[in-house]
C-alpha positions as CSV (number, residue, x, y, z in Angstrom):
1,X,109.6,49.4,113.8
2,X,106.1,49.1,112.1
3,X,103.9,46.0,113.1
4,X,102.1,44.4,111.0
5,X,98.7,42.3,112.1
6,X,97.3,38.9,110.9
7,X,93.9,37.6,112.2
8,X,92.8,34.3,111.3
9,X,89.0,33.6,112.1
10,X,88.8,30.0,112.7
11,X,85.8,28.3,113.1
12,X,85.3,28.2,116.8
13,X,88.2,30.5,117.9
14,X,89.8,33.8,116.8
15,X,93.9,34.0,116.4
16,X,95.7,37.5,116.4
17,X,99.2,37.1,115.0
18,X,101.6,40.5,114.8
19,X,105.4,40.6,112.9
20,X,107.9,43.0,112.1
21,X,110.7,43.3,109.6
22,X,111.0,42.5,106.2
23,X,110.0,39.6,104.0
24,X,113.3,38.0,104.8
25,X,113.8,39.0,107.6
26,X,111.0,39.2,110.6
27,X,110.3,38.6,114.0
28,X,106.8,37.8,115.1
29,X,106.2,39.9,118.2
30,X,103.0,39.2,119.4
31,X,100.6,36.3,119.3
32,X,97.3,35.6,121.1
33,X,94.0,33.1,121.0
34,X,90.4,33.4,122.2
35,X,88.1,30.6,122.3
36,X,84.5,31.6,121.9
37,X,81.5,30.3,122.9
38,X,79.2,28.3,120.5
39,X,76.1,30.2,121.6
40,X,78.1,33.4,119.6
41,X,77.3,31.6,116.2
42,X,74.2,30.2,117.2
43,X,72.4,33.0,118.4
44,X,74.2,35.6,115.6
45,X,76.1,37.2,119.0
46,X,78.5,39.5,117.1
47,X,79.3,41.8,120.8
48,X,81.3,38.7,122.5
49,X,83.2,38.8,118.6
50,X,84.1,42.7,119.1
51,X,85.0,42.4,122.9
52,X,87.5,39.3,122.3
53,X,89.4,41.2,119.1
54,X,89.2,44.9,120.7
55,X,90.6,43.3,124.4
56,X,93.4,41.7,122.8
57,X,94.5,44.7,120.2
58,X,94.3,46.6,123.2
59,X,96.1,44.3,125.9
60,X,99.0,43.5,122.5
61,X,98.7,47.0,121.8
62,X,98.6,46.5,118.2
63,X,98.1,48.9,115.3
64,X,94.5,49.0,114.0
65,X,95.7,50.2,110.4
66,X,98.1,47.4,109.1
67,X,95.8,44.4,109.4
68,X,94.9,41.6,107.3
69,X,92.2,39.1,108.1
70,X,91.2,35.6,106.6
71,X,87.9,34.0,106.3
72,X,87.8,30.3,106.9
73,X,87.4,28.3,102.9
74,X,84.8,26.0,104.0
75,X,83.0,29.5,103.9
76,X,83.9,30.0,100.2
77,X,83.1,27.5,97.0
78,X,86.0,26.7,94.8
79,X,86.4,25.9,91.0
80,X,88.8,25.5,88.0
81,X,88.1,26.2,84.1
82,X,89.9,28.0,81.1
83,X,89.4,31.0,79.9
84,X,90.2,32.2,76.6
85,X,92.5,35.1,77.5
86,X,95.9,35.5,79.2
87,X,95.8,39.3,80.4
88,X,95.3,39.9,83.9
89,X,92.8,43.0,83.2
90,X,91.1,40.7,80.4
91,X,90.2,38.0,82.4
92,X,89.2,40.3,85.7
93,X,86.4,41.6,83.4
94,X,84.8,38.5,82.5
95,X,85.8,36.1,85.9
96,X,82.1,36.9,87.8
97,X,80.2,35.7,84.0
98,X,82.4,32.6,83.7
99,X,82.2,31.9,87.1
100,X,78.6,31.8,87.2
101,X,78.0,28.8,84.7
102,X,79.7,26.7,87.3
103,X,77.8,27.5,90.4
104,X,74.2,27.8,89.1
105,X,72.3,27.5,92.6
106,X,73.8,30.2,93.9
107,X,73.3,34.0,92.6
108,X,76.2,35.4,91.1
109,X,75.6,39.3,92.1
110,X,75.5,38.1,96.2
111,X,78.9,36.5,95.6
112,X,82.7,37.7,95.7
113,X,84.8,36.1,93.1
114,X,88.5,36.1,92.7
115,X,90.9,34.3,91.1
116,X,95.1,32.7,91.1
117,X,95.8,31.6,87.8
118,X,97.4,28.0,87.6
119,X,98.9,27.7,84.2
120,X,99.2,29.5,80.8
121,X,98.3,27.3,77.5
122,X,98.7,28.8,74.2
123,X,95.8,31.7,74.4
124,X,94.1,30.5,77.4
125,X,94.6,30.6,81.1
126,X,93.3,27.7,83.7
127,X,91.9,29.3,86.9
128,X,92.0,28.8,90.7
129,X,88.1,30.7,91.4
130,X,87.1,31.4,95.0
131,X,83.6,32.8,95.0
132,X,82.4,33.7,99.0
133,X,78.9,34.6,100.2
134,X,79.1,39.1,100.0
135,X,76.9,38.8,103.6
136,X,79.8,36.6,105.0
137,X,82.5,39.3,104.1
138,X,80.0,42.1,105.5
139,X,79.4,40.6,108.3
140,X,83.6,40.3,109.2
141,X,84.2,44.3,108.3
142,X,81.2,45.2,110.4
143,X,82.7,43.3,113.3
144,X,86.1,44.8,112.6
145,X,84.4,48.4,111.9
146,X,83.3,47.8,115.6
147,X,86.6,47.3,116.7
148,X,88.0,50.1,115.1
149,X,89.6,48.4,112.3
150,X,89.8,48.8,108.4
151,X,91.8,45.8,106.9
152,X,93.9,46.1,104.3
153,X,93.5,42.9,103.0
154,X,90.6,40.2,103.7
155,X,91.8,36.3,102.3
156,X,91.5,33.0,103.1
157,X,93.1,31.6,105.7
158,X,94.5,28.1,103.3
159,X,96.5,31.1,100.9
160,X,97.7,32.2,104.4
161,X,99.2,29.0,104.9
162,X,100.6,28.8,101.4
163,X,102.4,32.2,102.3
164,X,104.1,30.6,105.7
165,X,104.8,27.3,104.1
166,X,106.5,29.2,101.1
167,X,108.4,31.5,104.0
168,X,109.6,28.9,105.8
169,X,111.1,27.3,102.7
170,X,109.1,24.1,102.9
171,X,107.6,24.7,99.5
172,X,110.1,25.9,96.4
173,X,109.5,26.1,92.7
174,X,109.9,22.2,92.2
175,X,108.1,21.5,95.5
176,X,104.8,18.8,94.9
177,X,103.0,18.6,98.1
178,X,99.7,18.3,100.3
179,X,99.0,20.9,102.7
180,X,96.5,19.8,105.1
181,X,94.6,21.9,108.3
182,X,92.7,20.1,109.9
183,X,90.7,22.2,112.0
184,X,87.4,21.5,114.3
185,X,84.5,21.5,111.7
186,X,86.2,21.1,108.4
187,X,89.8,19.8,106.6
188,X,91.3,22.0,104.1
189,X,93.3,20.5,101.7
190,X,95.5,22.4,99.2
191,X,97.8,20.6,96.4
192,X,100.8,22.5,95.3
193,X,102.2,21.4,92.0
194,X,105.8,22.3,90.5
195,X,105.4,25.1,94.0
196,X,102.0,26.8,92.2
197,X,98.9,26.2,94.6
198,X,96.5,24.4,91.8
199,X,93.7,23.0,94.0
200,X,91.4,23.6,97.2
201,X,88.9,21.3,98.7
202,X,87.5,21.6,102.2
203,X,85.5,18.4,103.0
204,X,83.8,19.1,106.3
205,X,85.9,16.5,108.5
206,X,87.2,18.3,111.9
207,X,88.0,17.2,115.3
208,X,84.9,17.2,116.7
209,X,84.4,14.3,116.0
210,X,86.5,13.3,118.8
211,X,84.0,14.7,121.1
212,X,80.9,14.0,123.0
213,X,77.1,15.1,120.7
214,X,75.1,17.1,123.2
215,X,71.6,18.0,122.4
216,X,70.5,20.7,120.5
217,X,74.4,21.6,119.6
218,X,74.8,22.8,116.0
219,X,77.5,22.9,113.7
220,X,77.8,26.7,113.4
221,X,81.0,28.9,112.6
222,X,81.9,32.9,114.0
223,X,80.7,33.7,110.8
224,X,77.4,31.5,110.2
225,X,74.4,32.8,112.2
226,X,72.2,30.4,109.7
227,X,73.3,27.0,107.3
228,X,71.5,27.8,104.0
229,X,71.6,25.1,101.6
230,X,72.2,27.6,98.9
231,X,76.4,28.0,100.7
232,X,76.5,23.9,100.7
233,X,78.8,22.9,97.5
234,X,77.0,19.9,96.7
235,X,79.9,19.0,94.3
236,X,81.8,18.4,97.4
237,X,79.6,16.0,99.0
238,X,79.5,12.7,99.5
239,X,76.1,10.9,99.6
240,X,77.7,7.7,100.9
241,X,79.0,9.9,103.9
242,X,76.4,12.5,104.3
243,X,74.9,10.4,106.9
244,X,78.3,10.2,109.1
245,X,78.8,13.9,108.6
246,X,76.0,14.2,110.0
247,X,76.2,12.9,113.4
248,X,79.6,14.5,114.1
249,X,78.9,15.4,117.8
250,X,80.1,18.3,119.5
251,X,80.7,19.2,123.1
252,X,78.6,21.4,125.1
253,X,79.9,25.0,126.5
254,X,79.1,25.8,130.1
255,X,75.9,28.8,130.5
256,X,78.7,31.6,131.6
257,X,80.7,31.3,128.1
258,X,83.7,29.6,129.0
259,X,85.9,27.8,126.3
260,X,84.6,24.0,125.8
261,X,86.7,21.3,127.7
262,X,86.4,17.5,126.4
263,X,84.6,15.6,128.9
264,X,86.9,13.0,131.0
265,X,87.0,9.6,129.7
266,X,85.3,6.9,132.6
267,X,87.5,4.1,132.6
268,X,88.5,1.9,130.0
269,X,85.0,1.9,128.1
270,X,85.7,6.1,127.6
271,X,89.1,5.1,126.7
272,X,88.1,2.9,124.0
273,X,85.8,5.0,122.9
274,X,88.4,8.1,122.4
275,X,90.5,5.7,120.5
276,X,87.9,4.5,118.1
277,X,86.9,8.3,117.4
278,X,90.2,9.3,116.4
279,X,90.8,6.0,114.7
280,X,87.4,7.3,112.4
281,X,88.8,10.6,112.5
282,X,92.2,9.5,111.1
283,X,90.5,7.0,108.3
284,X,87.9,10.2,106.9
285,X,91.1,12.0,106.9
286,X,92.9,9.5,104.8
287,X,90.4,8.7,102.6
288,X,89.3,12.5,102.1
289,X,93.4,13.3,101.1
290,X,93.1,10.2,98.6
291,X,89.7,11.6,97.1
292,X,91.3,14.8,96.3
293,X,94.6,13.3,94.9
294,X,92.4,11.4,92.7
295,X,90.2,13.9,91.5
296,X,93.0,16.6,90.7
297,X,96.2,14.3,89.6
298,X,99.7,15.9,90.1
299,X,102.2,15.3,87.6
300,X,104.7,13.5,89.8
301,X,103.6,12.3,93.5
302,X,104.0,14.4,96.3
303,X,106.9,14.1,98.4
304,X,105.2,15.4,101.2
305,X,102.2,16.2,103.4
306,X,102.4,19.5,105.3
307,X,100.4,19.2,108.2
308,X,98.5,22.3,110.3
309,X,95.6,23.2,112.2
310,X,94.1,21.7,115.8
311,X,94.3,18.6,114.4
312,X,98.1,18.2,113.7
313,X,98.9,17.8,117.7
314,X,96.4,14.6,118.3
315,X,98.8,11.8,119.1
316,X,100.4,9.6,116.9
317,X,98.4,11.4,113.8
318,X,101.0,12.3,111.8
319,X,102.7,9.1,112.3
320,X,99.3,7.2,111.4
321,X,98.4,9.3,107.8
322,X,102.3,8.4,106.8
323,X,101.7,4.8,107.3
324,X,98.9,4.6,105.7
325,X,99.5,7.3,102.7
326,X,103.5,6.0,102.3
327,X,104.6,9.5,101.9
328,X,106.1,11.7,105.0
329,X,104.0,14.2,107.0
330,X,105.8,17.4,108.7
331,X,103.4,19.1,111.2
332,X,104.5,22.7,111.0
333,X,106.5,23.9,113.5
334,X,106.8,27.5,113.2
335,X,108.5,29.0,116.7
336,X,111.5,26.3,115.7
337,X,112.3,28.2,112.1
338,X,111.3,32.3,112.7
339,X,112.6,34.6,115.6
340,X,110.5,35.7,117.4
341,X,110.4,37.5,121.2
342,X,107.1,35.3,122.9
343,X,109.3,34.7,125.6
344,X,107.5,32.6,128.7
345,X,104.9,30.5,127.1
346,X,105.5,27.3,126.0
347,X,105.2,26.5,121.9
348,X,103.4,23.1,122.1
349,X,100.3,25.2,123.2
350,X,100.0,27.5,120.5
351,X,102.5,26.6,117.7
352,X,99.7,24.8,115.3
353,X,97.8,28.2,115.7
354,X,100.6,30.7,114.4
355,X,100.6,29.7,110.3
356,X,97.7,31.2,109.2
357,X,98.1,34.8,110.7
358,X,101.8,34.5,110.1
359,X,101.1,34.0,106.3
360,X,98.5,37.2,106.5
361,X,101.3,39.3,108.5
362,X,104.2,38.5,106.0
363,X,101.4,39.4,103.3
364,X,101.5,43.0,104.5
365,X,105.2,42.9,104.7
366,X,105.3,42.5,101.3
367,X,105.9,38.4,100.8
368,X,104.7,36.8,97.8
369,X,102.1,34.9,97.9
370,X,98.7,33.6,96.2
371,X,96.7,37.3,96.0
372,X,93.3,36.1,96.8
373,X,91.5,39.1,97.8
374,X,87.7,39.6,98.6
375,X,88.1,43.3,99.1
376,X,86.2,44.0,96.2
377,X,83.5,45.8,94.7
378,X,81.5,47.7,97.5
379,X,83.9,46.2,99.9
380,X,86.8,47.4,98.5
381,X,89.6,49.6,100.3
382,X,89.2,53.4,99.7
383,X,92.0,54.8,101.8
384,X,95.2,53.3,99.5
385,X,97.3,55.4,100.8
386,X,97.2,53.2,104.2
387,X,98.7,50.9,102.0
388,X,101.6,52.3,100.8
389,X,102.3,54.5,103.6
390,X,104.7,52.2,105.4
391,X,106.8,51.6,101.8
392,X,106.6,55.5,101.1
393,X,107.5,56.8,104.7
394,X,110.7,54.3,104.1
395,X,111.3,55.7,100.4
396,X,111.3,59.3,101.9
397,X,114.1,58.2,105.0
398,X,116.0,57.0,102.2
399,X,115.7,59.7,99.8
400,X,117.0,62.5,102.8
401,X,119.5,60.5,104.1
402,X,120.9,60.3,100.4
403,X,120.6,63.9,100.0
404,X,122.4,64.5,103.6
405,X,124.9,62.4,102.4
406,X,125.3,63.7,98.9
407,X,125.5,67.4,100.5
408,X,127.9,66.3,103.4
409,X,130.0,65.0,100.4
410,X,129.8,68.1,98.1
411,X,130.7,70.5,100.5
412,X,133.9,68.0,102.0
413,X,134.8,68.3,97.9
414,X,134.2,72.0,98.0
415,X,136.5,72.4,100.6
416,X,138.9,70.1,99.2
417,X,139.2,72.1,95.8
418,X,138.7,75.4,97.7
419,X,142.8,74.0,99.5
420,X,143.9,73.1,96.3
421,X,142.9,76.2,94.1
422,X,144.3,78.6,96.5
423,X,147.5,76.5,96.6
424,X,147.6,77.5,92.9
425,X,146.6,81.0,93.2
426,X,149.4,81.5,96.0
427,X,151.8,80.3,93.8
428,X,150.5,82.4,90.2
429,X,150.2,85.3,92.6
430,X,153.8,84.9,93.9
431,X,155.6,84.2,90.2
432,X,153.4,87.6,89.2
433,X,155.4,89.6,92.0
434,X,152.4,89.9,94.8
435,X,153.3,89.6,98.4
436,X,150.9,86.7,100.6
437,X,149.1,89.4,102.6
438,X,148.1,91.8,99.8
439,X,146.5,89.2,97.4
440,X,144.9,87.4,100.4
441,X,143.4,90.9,101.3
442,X,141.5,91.0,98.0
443,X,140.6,87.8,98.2
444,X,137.3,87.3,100.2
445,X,135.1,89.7,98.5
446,X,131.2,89.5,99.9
447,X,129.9,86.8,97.0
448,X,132.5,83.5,97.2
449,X,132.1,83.2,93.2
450,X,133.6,86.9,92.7
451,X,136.9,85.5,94.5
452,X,139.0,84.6,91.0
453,X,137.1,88.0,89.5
454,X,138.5,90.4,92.2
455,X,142.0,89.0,92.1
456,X,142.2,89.0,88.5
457,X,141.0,92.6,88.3
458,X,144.1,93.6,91.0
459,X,146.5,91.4,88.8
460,X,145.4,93.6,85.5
461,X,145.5,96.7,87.7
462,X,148.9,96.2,88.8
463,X,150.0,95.1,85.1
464,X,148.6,98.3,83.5
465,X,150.2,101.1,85.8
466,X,153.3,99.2,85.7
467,X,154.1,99.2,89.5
468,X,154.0,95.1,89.1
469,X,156.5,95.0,85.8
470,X,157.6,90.3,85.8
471,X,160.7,90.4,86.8
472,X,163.5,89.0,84.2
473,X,163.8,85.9,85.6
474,X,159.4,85.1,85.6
475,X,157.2,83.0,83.9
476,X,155.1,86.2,82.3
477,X,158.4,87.2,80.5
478,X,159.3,83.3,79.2
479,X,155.8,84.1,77.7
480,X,156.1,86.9,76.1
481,X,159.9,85.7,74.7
482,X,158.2,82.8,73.2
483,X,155.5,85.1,71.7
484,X,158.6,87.0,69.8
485,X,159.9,84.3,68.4
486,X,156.7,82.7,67.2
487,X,156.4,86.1,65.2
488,X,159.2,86.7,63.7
489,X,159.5,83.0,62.6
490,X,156.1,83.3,60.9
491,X,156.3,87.0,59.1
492,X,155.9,87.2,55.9
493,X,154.7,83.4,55.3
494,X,153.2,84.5,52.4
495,X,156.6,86.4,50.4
496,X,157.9,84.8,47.2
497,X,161.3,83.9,49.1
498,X,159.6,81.6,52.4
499,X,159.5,77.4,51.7
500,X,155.7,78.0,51.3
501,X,152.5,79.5,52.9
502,X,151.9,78.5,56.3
503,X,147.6,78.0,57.2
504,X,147.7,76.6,60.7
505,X,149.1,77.5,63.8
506,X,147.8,76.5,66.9
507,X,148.5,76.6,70.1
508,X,146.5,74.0,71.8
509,X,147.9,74.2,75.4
510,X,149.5,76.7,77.3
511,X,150.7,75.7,80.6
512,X,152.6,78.5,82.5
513,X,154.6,77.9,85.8
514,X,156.4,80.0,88.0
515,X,159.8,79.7,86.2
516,X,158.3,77.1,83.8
517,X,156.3,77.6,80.1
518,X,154.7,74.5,78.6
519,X,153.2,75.0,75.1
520,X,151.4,71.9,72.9
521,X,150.5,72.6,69.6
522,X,149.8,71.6,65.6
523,X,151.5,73.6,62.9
524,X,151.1,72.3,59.3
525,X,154.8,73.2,57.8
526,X,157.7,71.6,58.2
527,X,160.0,73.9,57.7
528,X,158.3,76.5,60.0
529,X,158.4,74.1,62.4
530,X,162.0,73.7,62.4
531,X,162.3,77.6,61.9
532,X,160.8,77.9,65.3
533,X,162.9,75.3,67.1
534,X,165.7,77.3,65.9
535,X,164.8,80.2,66.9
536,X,164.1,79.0,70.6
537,X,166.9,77.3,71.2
538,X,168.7,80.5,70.0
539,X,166.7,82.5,72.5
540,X,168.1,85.3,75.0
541,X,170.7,84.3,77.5
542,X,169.6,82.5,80.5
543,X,167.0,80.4,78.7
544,X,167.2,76.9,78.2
545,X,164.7,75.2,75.7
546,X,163.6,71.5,75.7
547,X,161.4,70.5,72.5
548,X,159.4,67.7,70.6
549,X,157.9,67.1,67.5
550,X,155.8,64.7,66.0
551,X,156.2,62.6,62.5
552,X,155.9,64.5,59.1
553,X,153.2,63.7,57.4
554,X,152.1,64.9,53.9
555,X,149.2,66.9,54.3
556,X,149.2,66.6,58.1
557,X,149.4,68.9,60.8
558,X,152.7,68.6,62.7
559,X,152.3,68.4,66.6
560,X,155.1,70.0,68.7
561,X,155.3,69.9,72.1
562,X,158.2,73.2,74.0
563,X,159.5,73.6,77.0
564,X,161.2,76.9,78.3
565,X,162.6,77.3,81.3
566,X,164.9,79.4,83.6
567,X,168.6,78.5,83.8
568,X,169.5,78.6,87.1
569,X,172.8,77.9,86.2
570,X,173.8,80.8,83.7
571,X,177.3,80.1,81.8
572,X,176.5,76.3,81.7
573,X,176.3,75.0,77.5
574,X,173.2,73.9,76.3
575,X,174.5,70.7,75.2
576,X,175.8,69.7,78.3
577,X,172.4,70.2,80.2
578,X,170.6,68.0,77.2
C-alpha cells in the first residue's frame, strides 16, 4: 500500500512522519527525529539539513514523491480583514493587494500569501491571511531538491495540527477550543470557533527558557541564517516584555554537533532555579493564551485547551495552565488513538512529536483540513499528475475489476440462455417431426449468431419438399385449423346479409406448443366474435377448445383470449372435460 510522508521542520529539530490507508482508516508506519545542531542556523549550514532528511528517507525507506512538508508559523505573519466578495477565484485575485495594506514594512512581491476563509456575511468574506518570507520557502525546496524530493504540498505546521486534532475527533463542528504547541523558541496558539480555525498567534515563548544562556548563542531556526527586522511582526510584540524575550537563554551544543543536553542541576540552588524557570515559563504561557483570548473573543468559552509540542511533557504543565485558566488541558496523545506498527520504542519519547507530520500525511491521504498552501507562484507544483496518480491508479483497479466482473457475468448469462434456448429449440424441433441428432447436426454452423438462421432454413427445407409433413396430432396443424376457421368466420364481412362490417382483427399473441396453441387478440364485433367461438368449438374431431372474452363495449375493441389443444382422450364430451 502507497505511503504517504509528513515532515515537520521545527525549529531546532526535523520530524519525518509516514501513514498509509485512507482518511478513516490509517496506520502510521514510520516515524523518526533528528536534533540538529545550532551552528546549522547560525552559520546558514544547509549540508548537515540534507544529510539528516536524505539518511532517514533512506534508512525508513520512504517514497520521495508523496511528501508534504510544513514550515514553522513563527516564520509566517498572520492577519484578518473582509473582503468584499465571496467567490473563491474572486478573492484569490485580489488577496496579495489587500494583504499588503496590512503589512506595510514588508514588500508584498517577496512574500507568499494565502488564505482560509472564516465566515461568510452578506457579500463579504472575513479572512484567515498567512503571508511567509518567498526566500524562507526557497530556501526549504532547495534543501528538499537536494534530497531528492519535490513536495506536493508545503504548509504550516499549526494547520497540520488542526488536521490531527480534527482526525482524532477532538475537534467537531460545535467544538470551541485552544490549541497550543509549545515548542523551543516560540508558542503557537490557534482558536477554533464552532470547529472553523479563526485565529493564529505565535508569541515567541518556548522552552528554552528553561535552559542555561551561553555566550554568543543566538536564537536562530533551520530556516533563519539571519533575523531581519523586516520578518518581526511588531503587532505581535509586547514592549513591556521585549526585554524578558530577550534574555531567554539557550544551551550550548558540544564542537562535534551532537544534540544539546540540559546541563545537571548542582544541588538544591540548580533545583530551585529549574523550578523558578518553568514557573516563568508556565506564567508567559498563561498570560500569552489570555492575550489572545482577549484580543480575538470566541462566542462561547472554550471547553478545552489542546495541548502539543516539546513543551506539553514538562511536569505538572498541563495540570498548572488548568488551574490557573479553569478550563481542562488534554496533551495529545496520538500512539493511544491511531494504529500504528512502531513496535519497540516507547511513546513517552516521541508521542508530542507525531501531530504535526501526522496532520501533513493525512493531508495527502485526502483528509480535510485548513488548505494553506505556499506552493504558489514560481514555487508552485508543475508535475500534477504526481498528485493525482495515487487516486487515478485506484480509479483504474476499480474500473477493470468492474469490467472483469461485468464480463464474468455476461458470459455466465450467456451460457445460461444459450441452456434455456436450446431447451426450446429441442422441443419446437421435436413437435415439427426432427429427430435430436439431425437438428443438433445443423446446429453449430462456423458464426454462433447464424445458429437459429441455419435451423430455420432446414425447418423451411423440410416443409417445402414435404418429406417433414406435421403429423395430425401437431401443433403446426392446430395452427393451421384455427387459420380455417378464422376465414371462413370472417368472409364476406362486407355482404348485405352479415350483422355488420368487421375493421379489426388482430392477433396480438400467438403462442404455439407442442400439442398446445395459444392465441390473444382484439376484434371489434360482437357477433364475429361469437361466430368464431362457434366455429372452434365445433372444430374437427379430436380437438378440444378452451376460450375467453372480454366485456362488450360500444365502440370498443373486444379482447379474446383461445386455447386449442389435443384430446388425448378421443370419444370423451366436451362438456364433461369443461
Amino acid at each position: 500500500m502507497a505511503k504517504y510522508v509528513g515532515i515537520d521542520f521545527g525549529s531546532r529539530s526535523i520530524k519525518i512522519l509516514a501513514v498509509e490507508g485512507t482518511p478513516k482508516r490509517y496506520t502510521l508506519t514510520h516515524f523518526a527525529e533528528r536534533e540538529l545542531p545550532l551552528r546549522t542556523a547560525r552559520e546558514g549550514d544547509d549540508e548537515l539539513v540534507v544529510q539528516a532528511i536524505d539518511s532517514m528517507f533512506t534508512e525508513m525507506k520512504l517514497p520521495r514523491d508523496r511528501v508534504a512538508v510544513s514550515l514553522p508559523a513563527q516564520d509566517c505573519l498572520f492577519r484578518e480583514f473582509f473582503v468584499p466578495f465571496t467567490s473563491t477565484e474572486q478573492i484569490a485575485k485580489i488577496i496579495k493587494f489587500e494583504t499588503e495594506n496590512f503589512i506595510p514594512s514588508t514588500p508584498i512581491e517577496d512574500m507568499i500569501v494565502d488564505f482560509h476563509p472564516i465566515a461568510v456575511e452578506a457579500e463579504r468574506t472575513k479572512l484567515l491571511v498567512v503571508a511567509c518570507p518567498k526566500k524562507n520557502v526557497a530556501r526549504l525546496l532547495e534543501i528538499l531538491r537536494r534530497c531528492d524530493i519535490d513536495p506536493l504540498h508545503v504548509g504550516l505546521d499549526v494547520a497540520g495540527l488542526y488536521t490531527t486534532c480534527v482526525s482524532l475527533g477532538l475537534i467537531g463542528p460545535a467544538t470551541n477550543a485552544v490549541l497550543v504547541d509549545l515548542g523551543s523558541q516560540a508558542m503557537k496558539i490557534a482558536l477554533v470557533e464552532e470547529g472553523k480555525l479563526v485565529h493564529i498567534r505565535t508569541p515567541r515563548v518556548g522552552t528554552e527558557v528553561l535552559t542555561r544562556k551561553e555566550e554568543g548563542s543566538e536564537e536562530l531556526g533551520l530556516l533563519d541564517s539571519k533575523l531581519d527586522m523586516a520578518d518581526i511582526d511588531v503587532g505581535q510584540l509586547d514592549l513591556k516584555e521585549l526585554e524578558k524575550e530577550l534574555i531567554v537563554s539557550l544551551s550550548s551544543f558540544e564542537e562535534r554537533g551532537e544534540a544539546p543536553s540540559r546541563p545537571e542541576p548542582k544541588g538544591a540552588e540548580g533545583d530551585a532555579k529549574d523550578a523558578e524557570r518553568q514557573e516563568a515559563l508556565l506564567s508567559r504561557a498563561h498570560r500569552e493564551i489570555l492575550r489572545t483570548l482577549a484580543g480575538h473573543r470566541l462566542k462561547s468559552p472554550p471547553e478545552k485547551i489542546l495541548l502539543a509540542g516539546g513543551g506539553s511533557i514538562l511536569p505538572n504543565l498541563a495540570e498548572a495552565l488548568a488551574g490557573k485558566l479553569q478550563v481542562e488541558v488534554v496533551p495529545l496523545d496520538v500512539l493511544s488513538q491511531v494504529r500504528h506498527s512502531l513496535n519497540g520504542t516507547d511513546p513517552a519519547e516521541f508521542n508530542h512529536s507525531l501531530p504535526v507530520g501526522l496532520g501533513l500525511g493525512l493531508k495527502l491521504l485526502g483528509q480535510p483540513t485548513i488548505d494553506f498552501d505556499l506552493r504558489k507562484e514560481e514555487f508552485r507544483f508543475t508535475r500534477k499528475f504526481e498528485q493525482v496518480r495515487g487516486a487515478l491508479a485506484v480509479a483504474i483497479s476499480g474500473a477493470f475489476c468492474l469490467v472483469l466482473a461485468l464480463c464474468y457475468l455476461v458470459q455466465d448469462m450467456t451460457k445460461e440462455y444459450r441452456k434455456i434456448h436450446d431447451a426450446y429449440l429441442k422441443e419446437a424441433m421435436a413437435s415439427a417431426g426432427f429427430g435430436k441428432e439431425e437438428w443438433q447436426e445443423h446446429a453449430a454452423p462456423a458464426r454462433e449468431d447464424r445458429r437459429l438462421d441455419a435451423i430455420l432454413a432446414l425447418a423451411l427445407s423440410r416443409l417445402d419438399s414435404g418429406t417433414a409433413a406435421p403429423s395430425d396430432v401437431s401443433a403446426l396443424r392446430i395452427l393451421k385449423e384455427f387459420y380455417v376457421v378464422a376465414g371462413e368466420v370472417t368472409k364476406g364481412r362486407n355482404d348485405p346479409g352479415n350483422p355488420g362490417p368487421l375493421k379489426n382483427f388482430f392477433i396480438d399473441h400467438l403462442e404455439l406448443r407442442e400439442n398446445q396453441l395459444d392465441v390473444q387478440g382484439t376484434i371489434d364485433h360482437s357477433d364475429y366474435l361469437q361466430r368464431l367461438m362457434k366455429a372452434l368449438k365445433g372444430s374437427p374431431s379430436g380437438y378440444f377448445t378452451k376460450y375467453d372474452y372480454g366485456e362488450f363495449k360500444e365502440g370498443a375493441d373486444i379482447p379474446f383470449s383461445v386455447t386449442i389443444e389435443v384430446d388425448r382422450t378421443p370419444g370423451v364430451d366436451e362438456d364433461e372435460d369443461n
